[in-house]
N, C-alpha and C positions, 0 to 999 in steps of 0.2 A: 815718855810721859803722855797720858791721855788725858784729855777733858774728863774723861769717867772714872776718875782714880777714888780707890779705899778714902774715907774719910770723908769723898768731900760734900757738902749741901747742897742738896736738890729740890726742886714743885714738881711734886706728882701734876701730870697735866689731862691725865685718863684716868677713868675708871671709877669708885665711888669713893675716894681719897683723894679727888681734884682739889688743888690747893694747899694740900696741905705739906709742909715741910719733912726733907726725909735724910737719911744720913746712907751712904752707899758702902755697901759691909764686904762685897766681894763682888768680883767680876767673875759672872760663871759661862761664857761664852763671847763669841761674838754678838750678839743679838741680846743675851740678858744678863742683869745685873741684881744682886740681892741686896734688898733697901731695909732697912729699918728707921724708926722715932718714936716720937712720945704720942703724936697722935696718928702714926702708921706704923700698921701691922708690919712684923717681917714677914717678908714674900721677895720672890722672883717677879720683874718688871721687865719689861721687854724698852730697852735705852731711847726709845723715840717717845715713852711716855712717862718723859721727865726731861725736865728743865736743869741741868747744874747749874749753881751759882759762884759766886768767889772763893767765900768763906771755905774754909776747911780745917776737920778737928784730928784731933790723934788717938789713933785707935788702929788696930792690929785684925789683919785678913780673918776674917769670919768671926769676927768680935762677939761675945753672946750682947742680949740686949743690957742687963744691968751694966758690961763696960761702957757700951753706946750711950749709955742716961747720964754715966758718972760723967765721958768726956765730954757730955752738952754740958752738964751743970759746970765741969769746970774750966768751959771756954765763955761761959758765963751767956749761953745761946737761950735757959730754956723759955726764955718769953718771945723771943722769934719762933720756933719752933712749936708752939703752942697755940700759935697764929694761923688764921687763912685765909689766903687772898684769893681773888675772885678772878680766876682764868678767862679771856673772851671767848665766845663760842666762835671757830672760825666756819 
């Protein structure tokens, strides 16, 4: 078990999606990880820019995005996720 597992909730911490909440759909290497949400595009992100958090939903390796929307709606996520919090600049 890794901290970067399928399903689980993350904060983009790079790029022009800073803050915003994301859901990890697959691990496609050592280094990158493909993310999806409501307010982030799917893409490849490279694991150091993103934050995992607790929370995690149920959803199946390379999930398209309408799976990913139903299991936020139905872990009852989509008002976290629709949120953005504000990263420090280190």
């Amino acid at each position: 078990m890794s901290v970067y597992d399928i399903g689980r909730l993350c904060v983009k911490t790079m790029g022009r999606e800073t803050g915003y909440y994301c859901v990890i759909v697959d691990i496609i290497d050592k280094n990158y990880l493909l993310i999806d949400g409501l307010k982030v595009r799917r893409r490849r992100v490279n694991f150091k820019h993103i934050e995992p958090l607790a929370e995690t939903i149920e959803i199946k390796k390379g999930a398209k995005h309408e799976d990913v929307e139903t299991a936020i709606k139905k872990a009852k996520l989509e008002k976290k996720m629709n949120e953005i919090i504000s990263i420090p600049i280190k």
